[in-house]
VEXLUMSE-45030 format. One line per 3 residues: their letters; for each residue x, y, z of C-alpha. Coordinates in Angstrom, 1 decimal. Example, Ala and Ser with C-alpha at 12.3 -4.5 7.8 and 13.67 -1.06 7.14 Angstrom:
AS) 12.3 -4.5 7.8  13.7 -1.1 7.1 $
END
This chain:
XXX) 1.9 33.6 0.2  0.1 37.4 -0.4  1.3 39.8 2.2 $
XXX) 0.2 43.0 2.5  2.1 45.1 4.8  5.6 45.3 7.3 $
XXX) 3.9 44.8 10.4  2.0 41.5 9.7  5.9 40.2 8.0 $
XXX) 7.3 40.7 11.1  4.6 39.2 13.3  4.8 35.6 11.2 $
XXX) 8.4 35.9 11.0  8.4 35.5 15.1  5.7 33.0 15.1 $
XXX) 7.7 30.8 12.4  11.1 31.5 14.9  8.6 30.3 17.7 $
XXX) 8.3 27.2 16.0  11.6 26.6 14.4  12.6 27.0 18.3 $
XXX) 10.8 24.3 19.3  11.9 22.0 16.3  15.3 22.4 17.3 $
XXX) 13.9 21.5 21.5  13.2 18.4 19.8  16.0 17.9 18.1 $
XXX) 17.9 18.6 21.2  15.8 16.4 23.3  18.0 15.9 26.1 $
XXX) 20.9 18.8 25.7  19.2 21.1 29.0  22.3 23.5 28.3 $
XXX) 21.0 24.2 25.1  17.8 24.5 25.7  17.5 27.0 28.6 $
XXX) 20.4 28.4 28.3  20.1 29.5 23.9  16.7 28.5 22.7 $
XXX) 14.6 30.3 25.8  16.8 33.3 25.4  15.9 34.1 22.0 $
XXX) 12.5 32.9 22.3  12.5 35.5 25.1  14.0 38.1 21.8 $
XXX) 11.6 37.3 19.0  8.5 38.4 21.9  10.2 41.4 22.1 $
XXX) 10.6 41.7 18.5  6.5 40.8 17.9  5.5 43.4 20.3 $
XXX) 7.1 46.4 18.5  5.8 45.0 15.4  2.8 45.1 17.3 $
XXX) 2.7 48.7 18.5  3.6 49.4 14.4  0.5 47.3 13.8 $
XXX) -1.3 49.7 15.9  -0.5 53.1 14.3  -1.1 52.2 11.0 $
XXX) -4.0 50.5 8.8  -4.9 46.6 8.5  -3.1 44.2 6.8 $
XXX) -3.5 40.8 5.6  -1.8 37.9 4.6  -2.6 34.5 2.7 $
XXX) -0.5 31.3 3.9  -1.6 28.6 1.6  -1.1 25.7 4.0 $
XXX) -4.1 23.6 5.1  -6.5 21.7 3.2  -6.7 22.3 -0.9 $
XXX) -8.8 25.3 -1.0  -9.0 26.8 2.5  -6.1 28.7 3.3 $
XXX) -5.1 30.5 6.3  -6.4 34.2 6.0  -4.8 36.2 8.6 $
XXX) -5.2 40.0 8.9  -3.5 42.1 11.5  -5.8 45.6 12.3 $
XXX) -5.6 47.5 15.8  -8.0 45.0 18.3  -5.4 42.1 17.1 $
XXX) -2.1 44.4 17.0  -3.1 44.9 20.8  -3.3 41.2 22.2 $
XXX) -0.5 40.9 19.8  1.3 43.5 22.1  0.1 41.6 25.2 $
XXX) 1.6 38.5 24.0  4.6 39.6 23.1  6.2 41.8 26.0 $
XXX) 4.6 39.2 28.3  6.2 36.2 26.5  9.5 38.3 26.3 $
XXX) 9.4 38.4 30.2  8.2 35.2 31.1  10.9 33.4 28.5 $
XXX) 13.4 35.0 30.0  12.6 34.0 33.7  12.1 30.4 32.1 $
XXX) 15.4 30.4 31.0  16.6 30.4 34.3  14.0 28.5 35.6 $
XXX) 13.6 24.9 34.2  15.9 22.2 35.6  16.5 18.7 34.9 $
XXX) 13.9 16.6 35.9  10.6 18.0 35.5  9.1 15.1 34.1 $
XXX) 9.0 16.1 30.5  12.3 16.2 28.7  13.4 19.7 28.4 $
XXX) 14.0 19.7 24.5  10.1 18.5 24.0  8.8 20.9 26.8 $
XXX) 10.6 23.5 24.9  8.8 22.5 21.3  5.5 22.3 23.5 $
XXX) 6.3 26.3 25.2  6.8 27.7 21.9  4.1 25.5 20.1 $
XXX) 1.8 27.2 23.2  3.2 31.2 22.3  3.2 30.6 18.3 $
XXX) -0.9 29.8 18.2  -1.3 32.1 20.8  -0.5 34.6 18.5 $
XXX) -2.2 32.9 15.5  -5.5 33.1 17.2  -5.2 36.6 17.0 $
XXX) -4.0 36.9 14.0  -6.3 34.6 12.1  -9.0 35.9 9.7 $
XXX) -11.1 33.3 8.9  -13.2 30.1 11.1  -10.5 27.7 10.0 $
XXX) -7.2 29.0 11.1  -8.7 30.5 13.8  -10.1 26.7 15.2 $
XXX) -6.6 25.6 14.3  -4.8 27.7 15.8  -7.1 27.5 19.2 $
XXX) -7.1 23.9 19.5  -3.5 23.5 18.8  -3.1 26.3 21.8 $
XXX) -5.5 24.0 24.0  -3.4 21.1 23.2  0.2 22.3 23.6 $
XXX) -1.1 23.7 26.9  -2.5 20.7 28.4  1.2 19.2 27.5 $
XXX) 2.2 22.0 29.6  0.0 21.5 32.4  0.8 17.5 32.5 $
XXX) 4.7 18.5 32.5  4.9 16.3 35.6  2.7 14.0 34.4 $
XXX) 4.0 10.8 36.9  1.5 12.8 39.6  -2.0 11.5 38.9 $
XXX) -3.5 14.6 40.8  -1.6 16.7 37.6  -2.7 14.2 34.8 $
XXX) -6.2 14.4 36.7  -5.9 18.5 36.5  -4.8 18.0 32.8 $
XXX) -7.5 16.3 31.7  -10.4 18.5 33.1  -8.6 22.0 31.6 $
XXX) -8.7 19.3 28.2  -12.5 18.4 28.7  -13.9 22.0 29.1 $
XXX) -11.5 23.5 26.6  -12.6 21.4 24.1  -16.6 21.5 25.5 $
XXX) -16.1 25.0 24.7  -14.5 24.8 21.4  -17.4 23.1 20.0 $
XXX) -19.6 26.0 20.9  -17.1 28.9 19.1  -17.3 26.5 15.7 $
XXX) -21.1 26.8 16.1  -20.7 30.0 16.7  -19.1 30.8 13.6 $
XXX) -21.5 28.4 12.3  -24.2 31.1 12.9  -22.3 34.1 11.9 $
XXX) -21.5 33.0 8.3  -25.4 32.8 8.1  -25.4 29.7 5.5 $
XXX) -23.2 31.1 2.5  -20.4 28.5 3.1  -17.9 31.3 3.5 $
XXX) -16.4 31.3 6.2  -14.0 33.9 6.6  -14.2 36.9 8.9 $
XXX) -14.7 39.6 6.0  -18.0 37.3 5.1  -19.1 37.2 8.4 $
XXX) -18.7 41.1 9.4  -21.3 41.8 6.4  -23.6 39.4 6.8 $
XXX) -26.9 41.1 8.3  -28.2 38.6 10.8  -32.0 38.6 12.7 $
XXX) -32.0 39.6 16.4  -32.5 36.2 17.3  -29.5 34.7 14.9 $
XXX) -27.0 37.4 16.3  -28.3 37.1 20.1  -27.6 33.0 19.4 $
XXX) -24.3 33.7 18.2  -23.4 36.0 21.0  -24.7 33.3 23.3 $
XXX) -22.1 30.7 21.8  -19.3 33.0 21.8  -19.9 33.7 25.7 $
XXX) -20.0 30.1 26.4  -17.0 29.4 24.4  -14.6 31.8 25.3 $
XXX) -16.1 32.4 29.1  -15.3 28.4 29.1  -11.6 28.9 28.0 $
XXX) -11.2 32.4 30.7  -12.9 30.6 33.6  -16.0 32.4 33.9 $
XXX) -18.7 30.6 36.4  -20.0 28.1 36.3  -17.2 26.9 33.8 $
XXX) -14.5 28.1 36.1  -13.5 24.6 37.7  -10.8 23.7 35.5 $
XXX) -8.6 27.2 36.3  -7.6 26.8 40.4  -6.3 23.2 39.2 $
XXX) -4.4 23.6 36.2  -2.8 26.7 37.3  -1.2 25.0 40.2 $
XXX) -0.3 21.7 38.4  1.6 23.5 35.7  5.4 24.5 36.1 $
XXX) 5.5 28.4 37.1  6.4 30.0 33.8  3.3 28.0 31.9 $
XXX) 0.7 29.1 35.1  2.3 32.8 34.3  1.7 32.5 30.3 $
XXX) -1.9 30.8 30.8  -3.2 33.4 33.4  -1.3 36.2 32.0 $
XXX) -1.4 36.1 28.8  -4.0 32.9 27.5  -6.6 33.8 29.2 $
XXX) -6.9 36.8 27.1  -7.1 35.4 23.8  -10.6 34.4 25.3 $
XXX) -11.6 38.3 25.7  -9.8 39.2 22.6  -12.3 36.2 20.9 $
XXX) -15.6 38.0 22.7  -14.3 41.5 21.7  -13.9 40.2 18.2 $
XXX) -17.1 38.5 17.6  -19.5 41.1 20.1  -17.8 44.1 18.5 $
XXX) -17.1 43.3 15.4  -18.2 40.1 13.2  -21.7 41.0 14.5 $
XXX) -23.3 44.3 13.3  -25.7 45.1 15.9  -25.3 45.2 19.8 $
XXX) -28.4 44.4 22.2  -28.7 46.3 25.7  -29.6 43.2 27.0 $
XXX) -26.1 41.2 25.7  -24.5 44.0 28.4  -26.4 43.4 31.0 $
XXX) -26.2 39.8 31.2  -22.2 39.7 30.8  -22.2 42.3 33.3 $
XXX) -23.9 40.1 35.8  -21.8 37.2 34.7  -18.6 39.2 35.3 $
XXX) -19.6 40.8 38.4  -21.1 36.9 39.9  -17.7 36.0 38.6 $
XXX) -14.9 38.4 40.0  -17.1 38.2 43.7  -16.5 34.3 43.0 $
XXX) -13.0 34.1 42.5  -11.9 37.2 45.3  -13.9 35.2 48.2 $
XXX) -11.9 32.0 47.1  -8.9 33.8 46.8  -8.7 34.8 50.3 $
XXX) -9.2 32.0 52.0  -6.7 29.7 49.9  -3.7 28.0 51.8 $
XXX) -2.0 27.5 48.8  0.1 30.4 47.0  -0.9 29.3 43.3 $
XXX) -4.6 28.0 43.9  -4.4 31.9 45.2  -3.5 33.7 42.2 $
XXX) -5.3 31.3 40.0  -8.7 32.5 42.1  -7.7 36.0 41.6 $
XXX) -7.3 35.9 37.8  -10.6 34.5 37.9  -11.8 37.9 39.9 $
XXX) -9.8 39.8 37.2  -11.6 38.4 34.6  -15.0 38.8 36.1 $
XXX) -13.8 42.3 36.0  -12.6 42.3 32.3  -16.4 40.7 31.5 $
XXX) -18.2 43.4 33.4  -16.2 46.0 31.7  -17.4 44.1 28.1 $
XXX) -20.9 44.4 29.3  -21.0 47.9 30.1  -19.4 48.8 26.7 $
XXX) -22.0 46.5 24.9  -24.9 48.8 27.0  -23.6 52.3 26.0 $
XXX) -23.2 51.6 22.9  -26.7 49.7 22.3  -27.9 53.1 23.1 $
XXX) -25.6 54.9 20.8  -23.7 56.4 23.6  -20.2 55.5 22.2 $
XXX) -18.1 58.2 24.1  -19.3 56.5 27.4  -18.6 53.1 25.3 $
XXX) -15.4 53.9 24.5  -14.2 54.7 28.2  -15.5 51.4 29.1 $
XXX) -13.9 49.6 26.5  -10.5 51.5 27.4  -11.3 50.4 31.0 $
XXX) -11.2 46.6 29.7  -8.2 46.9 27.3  -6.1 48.8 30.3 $
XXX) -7.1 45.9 32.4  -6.1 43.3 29.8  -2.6 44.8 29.2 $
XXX) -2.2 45.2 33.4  -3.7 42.2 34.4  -1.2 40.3 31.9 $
XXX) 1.8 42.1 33.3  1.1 41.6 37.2  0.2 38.3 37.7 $
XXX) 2.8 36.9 35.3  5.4 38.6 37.7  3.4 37.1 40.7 $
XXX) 3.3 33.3 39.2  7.0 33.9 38.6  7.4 35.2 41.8 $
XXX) 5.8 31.7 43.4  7.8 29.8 40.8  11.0 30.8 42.5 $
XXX) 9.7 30.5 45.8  9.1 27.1 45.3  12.3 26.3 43.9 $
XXX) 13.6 28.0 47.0  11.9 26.5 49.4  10.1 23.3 47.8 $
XXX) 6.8 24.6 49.6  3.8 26.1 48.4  1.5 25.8 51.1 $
XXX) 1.3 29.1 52.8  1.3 27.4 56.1  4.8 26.3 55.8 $
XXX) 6.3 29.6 54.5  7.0 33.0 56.1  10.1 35.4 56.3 $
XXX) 11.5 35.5 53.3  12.0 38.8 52.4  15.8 38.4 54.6 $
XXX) 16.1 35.7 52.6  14.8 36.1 48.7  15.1 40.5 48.7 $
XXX) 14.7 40.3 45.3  12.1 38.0 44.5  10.3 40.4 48.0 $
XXX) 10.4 43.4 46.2  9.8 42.8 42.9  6.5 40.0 44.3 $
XXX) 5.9 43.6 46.1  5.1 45.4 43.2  2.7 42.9 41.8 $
XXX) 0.6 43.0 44.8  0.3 47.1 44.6  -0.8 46.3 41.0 $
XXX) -2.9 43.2 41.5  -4.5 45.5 44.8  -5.2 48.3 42.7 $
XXX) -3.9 50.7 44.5  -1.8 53.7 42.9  0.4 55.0 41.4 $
XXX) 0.7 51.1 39.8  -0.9 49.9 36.6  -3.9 48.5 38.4 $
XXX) -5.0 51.2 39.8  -5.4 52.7 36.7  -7.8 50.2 34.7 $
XXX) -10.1 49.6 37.5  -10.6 53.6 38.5  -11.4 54.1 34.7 $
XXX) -13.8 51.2 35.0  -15.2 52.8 38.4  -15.7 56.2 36.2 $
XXX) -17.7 54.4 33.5  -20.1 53.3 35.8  -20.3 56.7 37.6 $
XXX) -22.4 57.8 34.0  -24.5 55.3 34.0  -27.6 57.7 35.1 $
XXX) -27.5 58.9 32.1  -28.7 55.4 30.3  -32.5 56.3 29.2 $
XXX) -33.4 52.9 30.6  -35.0 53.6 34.4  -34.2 49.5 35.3 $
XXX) -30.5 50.4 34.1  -30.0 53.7 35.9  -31.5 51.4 39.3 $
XXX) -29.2 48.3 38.9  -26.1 49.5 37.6  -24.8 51.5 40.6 $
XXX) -25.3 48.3 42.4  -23.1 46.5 40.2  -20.6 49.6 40.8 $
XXX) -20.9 48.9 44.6  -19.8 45.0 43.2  -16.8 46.2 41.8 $
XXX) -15.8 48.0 44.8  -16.1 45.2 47.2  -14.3 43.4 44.6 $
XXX) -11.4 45.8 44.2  -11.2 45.9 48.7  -11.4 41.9 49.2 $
XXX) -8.7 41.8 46.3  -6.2 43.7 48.3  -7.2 42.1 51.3 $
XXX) -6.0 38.7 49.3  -2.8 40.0 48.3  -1.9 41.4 51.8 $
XXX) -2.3 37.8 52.6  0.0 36.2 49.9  2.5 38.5 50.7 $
XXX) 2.2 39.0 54.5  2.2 35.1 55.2  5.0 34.5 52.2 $
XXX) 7.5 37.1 53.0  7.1 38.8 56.6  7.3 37.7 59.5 $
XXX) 9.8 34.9 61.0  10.1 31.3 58.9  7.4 28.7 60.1 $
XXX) 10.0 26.1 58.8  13.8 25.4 59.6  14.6 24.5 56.1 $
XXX) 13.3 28.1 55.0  16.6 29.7 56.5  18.4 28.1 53.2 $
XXX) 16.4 29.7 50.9  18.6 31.8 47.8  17.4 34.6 45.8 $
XXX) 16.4 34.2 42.1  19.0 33.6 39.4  19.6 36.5 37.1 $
XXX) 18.0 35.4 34.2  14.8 34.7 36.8  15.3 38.7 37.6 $
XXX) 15.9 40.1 34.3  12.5 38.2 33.6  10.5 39.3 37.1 $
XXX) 12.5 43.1 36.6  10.7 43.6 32.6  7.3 42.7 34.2 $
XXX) 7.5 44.7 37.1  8.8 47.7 34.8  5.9 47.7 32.9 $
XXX) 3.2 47.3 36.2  5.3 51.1 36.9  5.0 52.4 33.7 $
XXX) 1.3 51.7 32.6  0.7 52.9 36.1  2.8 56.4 35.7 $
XXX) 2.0 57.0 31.9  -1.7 56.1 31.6  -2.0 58.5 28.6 $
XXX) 0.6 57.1 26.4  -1.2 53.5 27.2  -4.6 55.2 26.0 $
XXX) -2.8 56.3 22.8  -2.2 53.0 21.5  -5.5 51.6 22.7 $
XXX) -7.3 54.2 21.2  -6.9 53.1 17.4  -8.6 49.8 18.7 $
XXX) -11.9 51.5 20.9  -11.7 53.8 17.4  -12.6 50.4 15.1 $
XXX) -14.6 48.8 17.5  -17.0 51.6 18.8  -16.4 54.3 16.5 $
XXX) -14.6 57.1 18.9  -11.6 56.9 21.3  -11.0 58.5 24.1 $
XXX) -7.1 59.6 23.6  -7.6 63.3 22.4  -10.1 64.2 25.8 $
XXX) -7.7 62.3 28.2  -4.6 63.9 27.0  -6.3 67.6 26.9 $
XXX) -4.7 68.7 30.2  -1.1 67.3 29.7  0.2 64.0 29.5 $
XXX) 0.9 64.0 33.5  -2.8 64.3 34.2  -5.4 61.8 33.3 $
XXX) -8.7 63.1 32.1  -11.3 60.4 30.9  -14.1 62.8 30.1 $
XXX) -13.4 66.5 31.5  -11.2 67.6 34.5  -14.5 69.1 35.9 $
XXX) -15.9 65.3 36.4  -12.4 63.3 37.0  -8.6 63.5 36.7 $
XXX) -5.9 61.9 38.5  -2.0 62.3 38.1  -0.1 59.4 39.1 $
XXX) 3.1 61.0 38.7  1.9 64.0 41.5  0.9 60.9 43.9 $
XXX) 4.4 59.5 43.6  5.5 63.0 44.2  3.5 63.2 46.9 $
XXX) 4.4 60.4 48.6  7.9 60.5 47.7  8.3 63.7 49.7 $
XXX) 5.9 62.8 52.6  8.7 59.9 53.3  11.4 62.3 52.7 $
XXX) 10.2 65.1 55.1  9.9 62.3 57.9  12.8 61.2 57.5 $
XXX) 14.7 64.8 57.5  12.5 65.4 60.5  13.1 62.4 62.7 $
XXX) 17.3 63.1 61.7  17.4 66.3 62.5  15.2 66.7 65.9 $
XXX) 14.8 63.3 67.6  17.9 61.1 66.2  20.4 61.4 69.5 $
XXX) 18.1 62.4 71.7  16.5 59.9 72.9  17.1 57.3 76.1 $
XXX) 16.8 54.5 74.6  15.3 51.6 77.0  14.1 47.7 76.4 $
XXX) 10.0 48.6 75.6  7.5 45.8 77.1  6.7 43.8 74.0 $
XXX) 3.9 41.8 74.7  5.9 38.8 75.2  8.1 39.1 72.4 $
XXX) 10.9 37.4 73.1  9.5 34.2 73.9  7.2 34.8 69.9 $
XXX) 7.7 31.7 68.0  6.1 31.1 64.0  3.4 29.0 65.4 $
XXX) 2.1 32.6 67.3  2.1 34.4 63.7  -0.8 34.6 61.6 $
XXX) -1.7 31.7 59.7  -3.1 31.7 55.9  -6.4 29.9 57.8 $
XXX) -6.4 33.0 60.2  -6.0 35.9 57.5  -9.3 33.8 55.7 $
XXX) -11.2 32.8 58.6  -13.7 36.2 58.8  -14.1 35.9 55.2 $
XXX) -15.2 32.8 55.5  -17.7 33.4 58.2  -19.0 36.8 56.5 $
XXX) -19.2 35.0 53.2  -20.2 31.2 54.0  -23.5 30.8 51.7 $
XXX) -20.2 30.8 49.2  -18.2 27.3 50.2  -18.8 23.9 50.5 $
XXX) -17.1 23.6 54.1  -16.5 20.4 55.9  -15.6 19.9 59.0 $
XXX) -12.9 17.9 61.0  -13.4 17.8 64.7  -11.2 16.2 67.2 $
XXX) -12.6 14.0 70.0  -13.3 14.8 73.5  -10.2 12.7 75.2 $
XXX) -7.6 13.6 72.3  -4.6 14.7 74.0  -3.7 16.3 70.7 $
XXX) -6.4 18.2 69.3  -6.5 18.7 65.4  -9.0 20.7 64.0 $
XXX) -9.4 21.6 60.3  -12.1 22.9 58.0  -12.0 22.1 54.1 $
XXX) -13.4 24.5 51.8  -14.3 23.3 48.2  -16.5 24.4 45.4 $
XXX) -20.1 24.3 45.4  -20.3 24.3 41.4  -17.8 21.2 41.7 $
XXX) -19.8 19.0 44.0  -23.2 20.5 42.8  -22.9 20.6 39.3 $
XXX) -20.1 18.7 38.0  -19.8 15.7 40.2  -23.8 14.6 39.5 $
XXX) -22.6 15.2 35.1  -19.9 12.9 35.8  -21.9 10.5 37.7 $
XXX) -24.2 10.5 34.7  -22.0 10.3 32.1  -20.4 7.1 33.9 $
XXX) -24.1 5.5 34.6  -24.7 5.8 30.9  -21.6 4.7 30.2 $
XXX) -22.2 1.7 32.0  -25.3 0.8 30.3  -23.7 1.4 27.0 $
XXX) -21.1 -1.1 28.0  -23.4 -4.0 28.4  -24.4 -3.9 24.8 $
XXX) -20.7 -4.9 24.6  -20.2 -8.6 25.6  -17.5 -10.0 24.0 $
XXX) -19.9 -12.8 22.3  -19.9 -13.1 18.5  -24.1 -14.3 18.4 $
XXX) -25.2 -11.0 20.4  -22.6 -8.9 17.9  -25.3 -10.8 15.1 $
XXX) -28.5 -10.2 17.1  -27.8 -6.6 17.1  -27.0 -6.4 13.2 $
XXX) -30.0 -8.6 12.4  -32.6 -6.2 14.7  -30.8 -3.2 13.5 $
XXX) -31.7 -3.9 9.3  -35.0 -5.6 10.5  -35.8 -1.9 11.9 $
XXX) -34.8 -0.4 8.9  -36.5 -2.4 6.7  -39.8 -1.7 8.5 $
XXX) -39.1 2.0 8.2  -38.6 2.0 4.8  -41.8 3.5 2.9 $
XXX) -43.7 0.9 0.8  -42.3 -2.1 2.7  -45.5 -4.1 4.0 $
X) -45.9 -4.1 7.7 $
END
């Protein structure tokens, strides 16, 4: 093995403890003690030990490494520079979190042994952090498909539930439709010279059309492993299938080995960027996020909910790409760089606040055993913790401030405010409509996370069996408590965030944007000049930190005593029951009106003399019953017709062979027809 640097040690030595973890899961098949209560622990450590290797990996040059395992030959070349010290970061203060609440959170009878689900958790985290580590086509596809496969484990955990081995099999399908198109990707980018590695690839000087039809493949492959539309089917039903820690790692944190592999071939294995490559993943992204928001609001169930919104966020984290990939086609890399900071913020946020909200449904549903919002409700008396803490995700998922959220999407918002400067007339037309997108996307987002928490957590309990509910264990909290930190922190220091994302905008578009956003002070955020933009999170929270405080002085010190107090007419009140609350239908339904172009809806009615009247509408996919459903019927006609050839009988086996060289024969050149 050649190493060539401290960093990239430290970030194999975790992914080899990853996977001497899981050897000794399987060694402990059966031990649960063990297993949750040692081996999640310190798989919970070593992500904590990987991201400060990572944030090293940041501040100082590449390095690489050569792990002679594979086939005779072909080794693993693996190099660690600042785009993959970044997801390396992501993947490791995430994992740190998420182990930790999984500690706590797996019982006894899941449906997988706990030893082999935790070989197939750490299997998941270890090529995680290979794909981003991995320097040439070979490890890379290893590493991806052995992510893929682990997962899919992971999703099938309760695999006695043919609706989860049904789920498990489509995320299978598509991952692997659209692992075919990254190997033909790389295909194109080592531009016949057999050499596969990155290094070949980033200097090979490929035609317009060559580097367009490798961009192509990359965004088919990777959008099919993030969920972008149309290849978004698989997401809302893994997601729920999967145990609550895995949904948290595969939105969180997998999902973003997809951008990292866009941001890695658009940026940097190919040496030229089109305008048009922008604009089209801006549209994607923007068709996208306005996808997934409109299904997330009108979801009855909690997971299905926050799987649609991480397909919004990454609509969003596409969009961002795109408008990176415009600037700098027209060699306006300081505008470049503030979209590509836009992205990474998002990537880093994004991870952090919907792994807390997955884990904040995962002990819900241990609670409660429900995850249909229309049998939950007043919980915050019951679960404070898991209340608060779910609270603080929302703020960040809703964008609002002073939370991380906020943050990457009003530095997106600022990159599209220079967009009339583009020297393209089309561009400078379009784009601020696609900024009015983003807006509507960032205002239906809240409005879906006022319902998850609202219907969740307020209110009375719809159900008797809810007033048993317990709080989270404290290994659950100490996991929910370091994700909820860091929404608070990369919403409060924005410019300590840029500084580390700035060595990886430097690489990929040649400038950062640290140095101009830090010019006024590390309290106030200045993307481009103070004249333009500048926001101080720390003076909001000020702000409304001593708005609350005055009213409360006030209210003490001149009303409290004072007043008669009396029984107020409340609007029938006291006879209020959980059926008169607001329903998850209810919170959805004027989305669904405003927006119904969108869903497949159908329709149950009830009949004119039923005493008990049931109505229900059931929304579904278009994509799925327009797109998908006719492929499968396809595939299974063809199928069927290949099958007849297959009839068991030894003479039609010969018949076959003897047609089959008789073709042949009167193919080959010279033979007398």
């Amino acid at each position: 093995m050649i190493l060539g640097g401290l960093s990239i040690d430290w970030a194999l030595f975790v992914i080899a403890v990853w996977l001497v973890l899981g050897l000794l899961g399987l060694a402990a098949l059966r031990r649960f003690e063990l297993v949750a209560r040692v081996l999640f622990p310190l798989g919970a450590l070593a992500g904590l030990v990987l991201a400060f290797a990572a944030v090293q990996g940041l501040l100082s040059t590449p390095e690489v490494a050569v792990l002679p395992i594979g086939l005779p030959q072909l080794p693993f070349h693996l190099r660690l520079d600042p785009l993959a010290a970044f997801f390396l970061f992501v993947i490791g203060a995430a994992g740190c979190g998420i182990s930790l609440f999984a500690a706590g959170y797996f019982r006894k009878g899941e449906g997988t042994p706990p030893g082999l689900l935790c070989f197939e958790y750490h299997l998941f985290l270890a090529s995680m952090a290979l794909v981003v580590l991995a320097d040439d086509a070979y490890a890379f596809m290893v590493a991806w498909e052995s992510m893929a496969l682990s997962s899919y484990f992971l999703v099938t955990t309760n695999h006695k539930v043919p609706e989860i081995r049904a789920a498990g099999f489509l995320y299978l399908l598509i991952a692997h439709v659209g692992a075919i198109a990254i190997l033909l990707c790389f295909g194109v980018l080592q531009a016949n010279t057999g050499d596969y590695t990155f290094a070949n690839m980033r200097i090979q000087q490929l035609s317009p059309f060559w580097a367009s039809a490798a961009f192509l493949l990359a965004v088919f492959g990777f959008g099919a492993k993030a969920g972008v539309l149309p290849l978004h089917v698989w997401l809302p039903e893994a997601h729920p299938a999967a145990p609550s820690p895995v949904s948290a790692l595969m939105s969180g944190v997998m999902l973003k080995t997809a951008i990292y592999g866009l941001l890695r071939v658009g940026f940097d294995l190919l040496h030229l960027q089109l305008w048009w490559w922008g604009v089209l993943l801006l549209a994607l992204g923007l068709a996208t996020a306005l996808f997934g928001v409109v299904f997330a609001t009108v979801q009855s169930d909690m997971k299905r909910l926050l799987a649609y919104s991480s397909i919004e966020n990454i609509g969003l984290l596409l969009a961002a790409i795109g408008l990176a990939l415009v600037f700098r086609a027209y060699g306006m890399t300081a505008l470049a760089a503030l979209a590509l900071t836009a992205c990474l913020y998002h990537v880093a946020s994004h991870a952090f606040f919907k792994s807390l909200l997955f884990l904040t449904t995962g002990s819900v549903l241990h609670a409660t055993g429900e995850r249909n919002l229309g049998h939950l409700g007043g919980l915050m008396r019951f679960m404070p913790w898991v209340a608060w803490l779910a609270l603080i995700g929302v703020f960040a998922s809703s964008g609002l401030p002073p939370f991380s959220g906020f943050v990457s999407e009003w530095l997106l918002l600022q990159s599209f405010l220079f967009t009339p400067g583009l020297p393209d007339s089309f561009l400078n037309m379009l784009i601020p409509l696609a900024a009015a997108a983003v807006a509507l996307t960032a205002a239906l987002a809240g409005y879906a996370m006022v319902k998850f928490f609202g219907v969740i957590f307020l209110g009375q309990p719809r159900e008797e069996k809810l007033r048993q509910a317990h709080d989270a264990g404290m290994q659950e909290k100490a996991g929910m408590l370091w994700l909820a930190a860091w929404c608070v922190a990369l919403g409060l220091l924005p410019n300590l965030m840029i500084r580390f994302i700035d060595p990886v905008t430097e690489k990929l578009v040649g400038q950062g944007l640290a140095q101009q956003a830090a010019a006024n002070g590390w309290w106030l955020l200045t993307p481009t000049s103070i004249e333009r933009a500048s926001y101080g999170p720390l003076f909001f929270l000020l702000g409304v930190a001593a708005a609350c405080a005055i009213a409360f002085v006030l209210v003490r010190l001149f009303y409290h005593g004072r007043l008669r107090r009396a029984a107020p007419w409340g609007c029938g009140y006291p006879w209020l029951t959980p059926r008169m609350q607001d329903t998850a239908e209810g919170y959805g339904q004027p989305i669904r009106q405003i927006f119904e172009p969108f869903f497949r809806l159908e329709r149950q009615l009830p009949a004119p003399a039923d005493r008990q009247p049931f109505y229900q509408v059931m929304v579904s996919d278009r994509f799925w019953h327009g797109v998908y459903l006719p492929i499968a019927r396809a595939v299974e006609f063809l199928a069927a017709l290949v099958g007849r050839l297959q009839q068991g009988r030894i003479a039609t086996y010969l018949l076959y062979s003897f047609l089959t060289l008789l073709f042949m024969l009167l193919m080959v050149p010279g033979v007398k027809k």
